[in-house]
matplotlib code that plots the C-alpha trace (Angstrom):
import matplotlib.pyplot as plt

x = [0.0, 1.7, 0.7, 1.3, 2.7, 0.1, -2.9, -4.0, -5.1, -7.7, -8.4, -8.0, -10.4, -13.3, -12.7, -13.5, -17.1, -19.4, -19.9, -22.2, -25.3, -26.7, -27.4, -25.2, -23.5, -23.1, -20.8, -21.0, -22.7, -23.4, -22.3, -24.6, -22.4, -23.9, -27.0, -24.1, -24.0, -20.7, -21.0, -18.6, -16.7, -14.2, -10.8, -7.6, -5.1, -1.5, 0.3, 3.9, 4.7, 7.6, 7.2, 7.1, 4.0, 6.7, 6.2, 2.0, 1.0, 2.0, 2.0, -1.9, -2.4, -2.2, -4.2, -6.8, -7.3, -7.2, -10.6, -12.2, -12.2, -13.2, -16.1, -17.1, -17.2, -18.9, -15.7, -15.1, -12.3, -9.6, -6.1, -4.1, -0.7, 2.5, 5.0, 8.6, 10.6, 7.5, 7.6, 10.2, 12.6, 11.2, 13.2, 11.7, 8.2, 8.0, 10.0, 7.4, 4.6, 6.2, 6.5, 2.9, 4.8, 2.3, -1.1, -0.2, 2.3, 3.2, 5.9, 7.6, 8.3, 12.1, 13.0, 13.2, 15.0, 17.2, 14.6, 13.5, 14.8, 11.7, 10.0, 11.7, 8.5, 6.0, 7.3, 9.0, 12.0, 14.2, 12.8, 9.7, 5.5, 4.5, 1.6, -1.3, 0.7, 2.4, -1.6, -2.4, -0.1, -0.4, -4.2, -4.8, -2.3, -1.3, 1.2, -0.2, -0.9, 2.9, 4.2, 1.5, 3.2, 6.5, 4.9, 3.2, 6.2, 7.1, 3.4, 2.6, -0.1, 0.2, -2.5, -1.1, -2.3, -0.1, 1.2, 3.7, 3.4, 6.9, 9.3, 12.0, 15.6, 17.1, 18.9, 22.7, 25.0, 27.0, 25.9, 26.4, 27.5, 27.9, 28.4, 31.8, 30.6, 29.0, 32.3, 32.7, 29.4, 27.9, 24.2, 20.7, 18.8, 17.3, 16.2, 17.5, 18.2, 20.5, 22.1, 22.0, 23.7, 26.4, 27.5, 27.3, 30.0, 27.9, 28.9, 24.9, 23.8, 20.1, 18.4, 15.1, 13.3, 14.1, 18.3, 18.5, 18.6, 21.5, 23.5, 22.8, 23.7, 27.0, 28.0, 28.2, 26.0, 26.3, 23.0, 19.7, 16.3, 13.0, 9.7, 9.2, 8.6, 6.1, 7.7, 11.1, 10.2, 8.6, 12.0, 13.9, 16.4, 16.9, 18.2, 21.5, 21.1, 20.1, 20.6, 17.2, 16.8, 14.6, 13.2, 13.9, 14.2, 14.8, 10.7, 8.6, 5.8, 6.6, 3.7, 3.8, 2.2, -0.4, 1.6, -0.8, 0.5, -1.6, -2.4, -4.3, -5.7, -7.1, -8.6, -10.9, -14.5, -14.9, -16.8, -13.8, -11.1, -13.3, -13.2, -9.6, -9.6, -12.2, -10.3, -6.7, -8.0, -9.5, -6.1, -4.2, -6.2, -6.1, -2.7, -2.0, -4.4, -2.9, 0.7, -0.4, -2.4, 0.6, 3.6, 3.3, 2.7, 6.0, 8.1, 7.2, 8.2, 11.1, 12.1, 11.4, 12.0, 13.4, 16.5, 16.6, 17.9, 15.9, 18.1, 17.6, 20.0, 22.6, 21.7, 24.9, 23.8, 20.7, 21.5, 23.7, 21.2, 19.1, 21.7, 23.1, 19.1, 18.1, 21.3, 20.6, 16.8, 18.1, 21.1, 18.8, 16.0, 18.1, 19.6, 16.4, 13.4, 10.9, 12.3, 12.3, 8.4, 7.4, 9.9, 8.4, 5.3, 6.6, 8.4, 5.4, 3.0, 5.4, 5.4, 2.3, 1.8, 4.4, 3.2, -0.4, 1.1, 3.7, 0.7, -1.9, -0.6, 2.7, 1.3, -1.0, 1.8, 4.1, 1.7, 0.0, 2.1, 4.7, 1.9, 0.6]
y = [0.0, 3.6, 6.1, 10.1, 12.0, 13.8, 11.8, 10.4, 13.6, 13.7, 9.9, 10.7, 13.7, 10.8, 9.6, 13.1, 13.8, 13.0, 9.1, 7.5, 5.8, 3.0, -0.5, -3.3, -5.4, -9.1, -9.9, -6.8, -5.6, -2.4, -1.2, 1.4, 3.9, 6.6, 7.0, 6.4, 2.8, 2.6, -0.4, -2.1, -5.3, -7.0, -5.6, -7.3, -4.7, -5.4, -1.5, -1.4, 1.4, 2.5, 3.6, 0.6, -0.3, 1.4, 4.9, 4.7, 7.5, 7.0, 2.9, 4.4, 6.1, 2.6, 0.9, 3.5, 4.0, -0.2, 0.1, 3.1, 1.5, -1.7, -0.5, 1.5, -1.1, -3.9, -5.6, -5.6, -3.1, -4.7, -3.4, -5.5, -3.7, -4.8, -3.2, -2.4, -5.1, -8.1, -7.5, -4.4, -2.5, 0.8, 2.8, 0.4, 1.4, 3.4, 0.6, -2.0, 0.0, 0.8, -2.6, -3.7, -5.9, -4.3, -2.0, 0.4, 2.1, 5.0, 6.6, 10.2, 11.3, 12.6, 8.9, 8.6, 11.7, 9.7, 8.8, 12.9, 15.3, 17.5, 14.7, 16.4, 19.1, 16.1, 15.8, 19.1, 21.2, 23.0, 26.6, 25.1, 25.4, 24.2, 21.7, 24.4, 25.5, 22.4, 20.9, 24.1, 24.1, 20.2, 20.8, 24.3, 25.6, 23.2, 21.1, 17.8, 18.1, 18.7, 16.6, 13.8, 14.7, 13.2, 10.3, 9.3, 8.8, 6.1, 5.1, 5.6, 8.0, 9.5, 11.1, 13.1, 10.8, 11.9, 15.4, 15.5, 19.1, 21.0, 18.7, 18.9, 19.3, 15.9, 14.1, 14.9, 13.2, 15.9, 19.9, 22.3, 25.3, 26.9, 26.2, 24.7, 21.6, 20.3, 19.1, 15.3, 15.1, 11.6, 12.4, 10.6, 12.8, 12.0, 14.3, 17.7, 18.3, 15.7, 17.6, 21.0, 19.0, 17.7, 21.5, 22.6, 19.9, 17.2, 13.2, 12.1, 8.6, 7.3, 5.0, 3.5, 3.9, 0.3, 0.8, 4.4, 3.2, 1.2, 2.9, 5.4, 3.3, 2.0, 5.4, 4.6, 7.9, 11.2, 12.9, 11.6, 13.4, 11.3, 13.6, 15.0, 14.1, 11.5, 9.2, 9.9, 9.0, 5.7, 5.1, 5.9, 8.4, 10.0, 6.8, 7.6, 11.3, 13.7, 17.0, 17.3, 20.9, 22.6, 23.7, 21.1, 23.4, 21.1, 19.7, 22.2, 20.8, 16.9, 15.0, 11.3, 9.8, 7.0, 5.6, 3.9, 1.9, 4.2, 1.2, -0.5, 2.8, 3.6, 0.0, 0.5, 2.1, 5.3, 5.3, 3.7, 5.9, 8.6, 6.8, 6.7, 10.6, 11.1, 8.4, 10.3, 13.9, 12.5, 10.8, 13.8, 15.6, 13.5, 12.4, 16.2, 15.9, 13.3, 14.7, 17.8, 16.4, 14.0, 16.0, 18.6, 15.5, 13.2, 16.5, 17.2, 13.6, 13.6, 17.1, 15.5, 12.0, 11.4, 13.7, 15.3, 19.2, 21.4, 23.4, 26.0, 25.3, 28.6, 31.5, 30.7, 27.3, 28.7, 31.5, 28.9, 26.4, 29.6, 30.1, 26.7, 25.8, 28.8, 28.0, 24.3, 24.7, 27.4, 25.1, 22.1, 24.6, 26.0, 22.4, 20.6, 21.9, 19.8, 20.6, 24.8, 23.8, 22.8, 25.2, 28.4, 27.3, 26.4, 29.4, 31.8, 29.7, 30.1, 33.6, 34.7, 32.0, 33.5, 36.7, 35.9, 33.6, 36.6, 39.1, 37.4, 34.0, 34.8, 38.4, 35.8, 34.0, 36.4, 38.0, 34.8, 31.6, 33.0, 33.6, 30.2]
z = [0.0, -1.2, 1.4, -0.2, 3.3, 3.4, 2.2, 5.2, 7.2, 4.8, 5.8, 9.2, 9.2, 8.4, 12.3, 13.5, 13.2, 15.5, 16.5, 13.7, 15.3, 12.8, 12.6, 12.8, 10.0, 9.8, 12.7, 14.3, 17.8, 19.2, 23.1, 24.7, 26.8, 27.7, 25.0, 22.7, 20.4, 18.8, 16.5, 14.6, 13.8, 16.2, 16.2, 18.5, 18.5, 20.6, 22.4, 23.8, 26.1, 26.8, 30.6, 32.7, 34.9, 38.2, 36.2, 37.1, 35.4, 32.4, 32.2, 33.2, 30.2, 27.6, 30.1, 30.3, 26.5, 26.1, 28.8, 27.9, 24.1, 25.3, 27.3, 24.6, 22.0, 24.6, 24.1, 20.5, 20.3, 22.4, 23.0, 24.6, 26.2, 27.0, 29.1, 28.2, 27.1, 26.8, 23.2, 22.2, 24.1, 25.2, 23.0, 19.8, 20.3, 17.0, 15.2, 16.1, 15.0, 11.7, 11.4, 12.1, 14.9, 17.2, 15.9, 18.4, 20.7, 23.7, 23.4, 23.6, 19.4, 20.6, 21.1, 17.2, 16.4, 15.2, 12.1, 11.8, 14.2, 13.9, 16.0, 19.2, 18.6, 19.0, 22.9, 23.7, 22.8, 25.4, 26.3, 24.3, 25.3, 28.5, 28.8, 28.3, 25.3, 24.1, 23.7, 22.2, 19.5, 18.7, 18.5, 17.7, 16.2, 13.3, 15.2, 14.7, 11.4, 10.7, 12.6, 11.1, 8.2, 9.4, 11.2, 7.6, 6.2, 8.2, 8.1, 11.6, 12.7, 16.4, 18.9, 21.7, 24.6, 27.9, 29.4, 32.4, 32.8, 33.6, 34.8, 37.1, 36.4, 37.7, 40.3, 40.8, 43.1, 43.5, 44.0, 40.7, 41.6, 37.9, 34.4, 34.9, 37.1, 33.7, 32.1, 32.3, 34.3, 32.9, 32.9, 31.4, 29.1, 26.0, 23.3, 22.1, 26.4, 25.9, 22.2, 24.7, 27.6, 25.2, 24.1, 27.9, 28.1, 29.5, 28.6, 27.8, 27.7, 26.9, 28.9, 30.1, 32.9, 34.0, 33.6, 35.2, 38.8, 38.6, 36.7, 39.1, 42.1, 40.7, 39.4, 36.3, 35.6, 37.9, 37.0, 35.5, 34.6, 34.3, 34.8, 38.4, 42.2, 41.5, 39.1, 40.6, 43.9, 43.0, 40.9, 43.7, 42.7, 46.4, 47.4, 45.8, 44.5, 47.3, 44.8, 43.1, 40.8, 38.8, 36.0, 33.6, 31.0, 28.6, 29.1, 30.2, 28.6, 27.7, 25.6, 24.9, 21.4, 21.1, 17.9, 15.1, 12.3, 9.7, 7.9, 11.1, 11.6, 8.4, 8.3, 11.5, 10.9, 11.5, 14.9, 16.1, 14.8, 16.3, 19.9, 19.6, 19.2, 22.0, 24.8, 23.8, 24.6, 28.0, 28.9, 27.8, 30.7, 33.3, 33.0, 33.8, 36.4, 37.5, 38.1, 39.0, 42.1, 43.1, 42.1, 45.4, 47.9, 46.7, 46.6, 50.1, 51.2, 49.2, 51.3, 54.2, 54.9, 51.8, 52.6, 49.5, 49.1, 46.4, 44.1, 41.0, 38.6, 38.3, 36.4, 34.4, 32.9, 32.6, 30.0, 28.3, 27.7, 26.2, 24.1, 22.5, 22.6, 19.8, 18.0, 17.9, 16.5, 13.9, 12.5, 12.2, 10.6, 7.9, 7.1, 7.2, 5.2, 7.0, 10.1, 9.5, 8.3, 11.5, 13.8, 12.2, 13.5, 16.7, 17.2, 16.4, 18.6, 21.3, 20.4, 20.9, 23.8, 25.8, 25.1, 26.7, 29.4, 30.5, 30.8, 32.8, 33.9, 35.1, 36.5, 38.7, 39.5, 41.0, 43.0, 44.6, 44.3, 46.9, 49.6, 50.5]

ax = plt.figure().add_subplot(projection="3d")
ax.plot(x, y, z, "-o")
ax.set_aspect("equal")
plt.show()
């Protein structure tokens, strides 16, 4: 099958109208959820993640979407999903989709740079769109659209499914006092934070979730970044890092991809390609929720029993990282047509976001956040 890169958003558009109501075909029932019947044949569909079930949240996310389109279907939808490792690696995720080894997948786009760095803007870039922003842009602002674009041409089609909101800066064993402290450091940071990190001076490696502890513990890495309290508590960073910092500018609004094999996709009727829109903008939200209920909780363990000393990274690496970050995203723009195509409308999103957000927002902020 010869997919044009850009023929199947007109496919895709048929998923998203409104959930047909009609009778069923041979073979096919109808599930009442809500008032709603969404009918339609039976469809087995295999998803590897690549956060393991430790990283909740996230691990959440698959599982969620596998039951809401279950439900939904009465059954006849099924998705069946396999943690990092039972079928792929969790850096193969994309790979396996592409390959029709499974229908499905979730995964951060910056894992497979490596296939078309412009898929860094599917997840995040450094000094990039928080959540609010990030979601706006993907949705709203043309994002998805381009970045489906890129996806097509591996013939995978993506739904943003998962938001961490801002994450934190990382786990060092060691305080950083300035810019200097970053040469030799060995730290774990994937995506264009780990091509800043690298010009800062930083020695990056890229691991999963699963590896990060132990090479933590036998000091075979000095620093690692994952998402925020939550997740790093359960992963148990503090155990062996006690010097946790913030922001992690390089993610200040991370999104994760429910990865389709655009082929699998474009054979599923179009109530259920709808559903799959519909369950991926509810776990979008309340994987946000989610974090942004349990973050404050685990920081404040992590503070206090955990032993664990809150820093700000230094002004110095912060300016730095400003620096090498533009220059990065204007080298690769004015090598890479595709990637310029989606960076200019990146950068004028982020534009006019942080134009807005540095009005009212951060006004708000200021003032009242310091208070409680």
């Amino acid at each position: 099958m010869t997919i044009k890169r850009r023929d199947f958003l007109k496919k895709a558009g048929a998923g998203a109208g409104a959930v047909a109501l009609g009778a069923c075909g041979p073979g096919e029932t109808a599930a009442v959820t809500g008032g709603a019947a969404v009918s339609g044949p039976r469809v087995e569909w295999r998803l590897s993640s690549s956060y393991p079930p430790s990283t909740d949240i996230l691990y959440w996310v698959a599982e969620r979407i596998a039951e809401r389109v279950s439900t939904m279907t009465g059954g006849n939808f099924t998705i069946r999903v396999y943690a990092p490792g039972e079928i792929v690696p969790g850096g193969q995720v994309m790979d396996a989709v592409m390959q029709g080894t499974t229908q499905c997948g979730l995964s951060p786009g910056y894992y497979y740079m490596g296939k078309n760095p412009a898929l860094a803007f599917d997840t995040c870039v450094p000094f990039g769109l928080d959540s609010r922003g990030q979601i706006a842009w993907l949705h709203h602002g043309g994002g998805l659209d381009l970045i489906n674009s890129i996806y097509a041409d591996f013939g995978v089609m993506g739904l943003p499914a998962a938001c961490t909101g801002t994450q934190m800066g990382g786990w060092f064993r060691e305080e950083i006092g300035g810019l200097s402290d970053l040469t030799g450091l060995r730290m774990r940071i994937p995506g264009v934070g780990g091509e800043i990190m690298v010009r800062l001076g930083v020695t990056v490696q890229a691991l999963q979730a699963a590896e990060i502890y132990p090479a933590l513990e036998r000091g075979a890495i000095d620093a690692t970044e994952w998402v925020g309290p939550h997740d790093d508590e359960k992963l148990g960073f503090y155990q062996v890092a006690k010097h946790y910092y913030y922001p992690g500018w390089w993610e200040p609004g991370s999104t994760s991809t429910f990865m389709m094999n655009l082929a699998a996709y474009e054979e599923l009727p179009s109530t259920y390609r709808e559903l799959l829109h519909t369950v991926c903008n509810e776990t979008m939200v309340q994987s946000m929720a989610r974090y942004d209920a349990m973050n404050p909780p685990a920081l404040q363990r992590l503070l206090g029993e955990g032993g664990v000393t809150l820093h700000e990274f230094p002004t110095d690496i912060m300016e730095a990282a400003w620096d090498h970050s533009a220059a990065y995203l204007e080298e690769q723009a004015s090598d890479d047509a595709q990637f310029r195509e989606v960076y200019e409308s990146w950068k004028a999103f982020r534009a006019s976001s942080f134009s807005w957000f540095n009005s009212n927002e951060s006004s708000y902020a200021r003032f009242a956040f310091p208070r409680v």
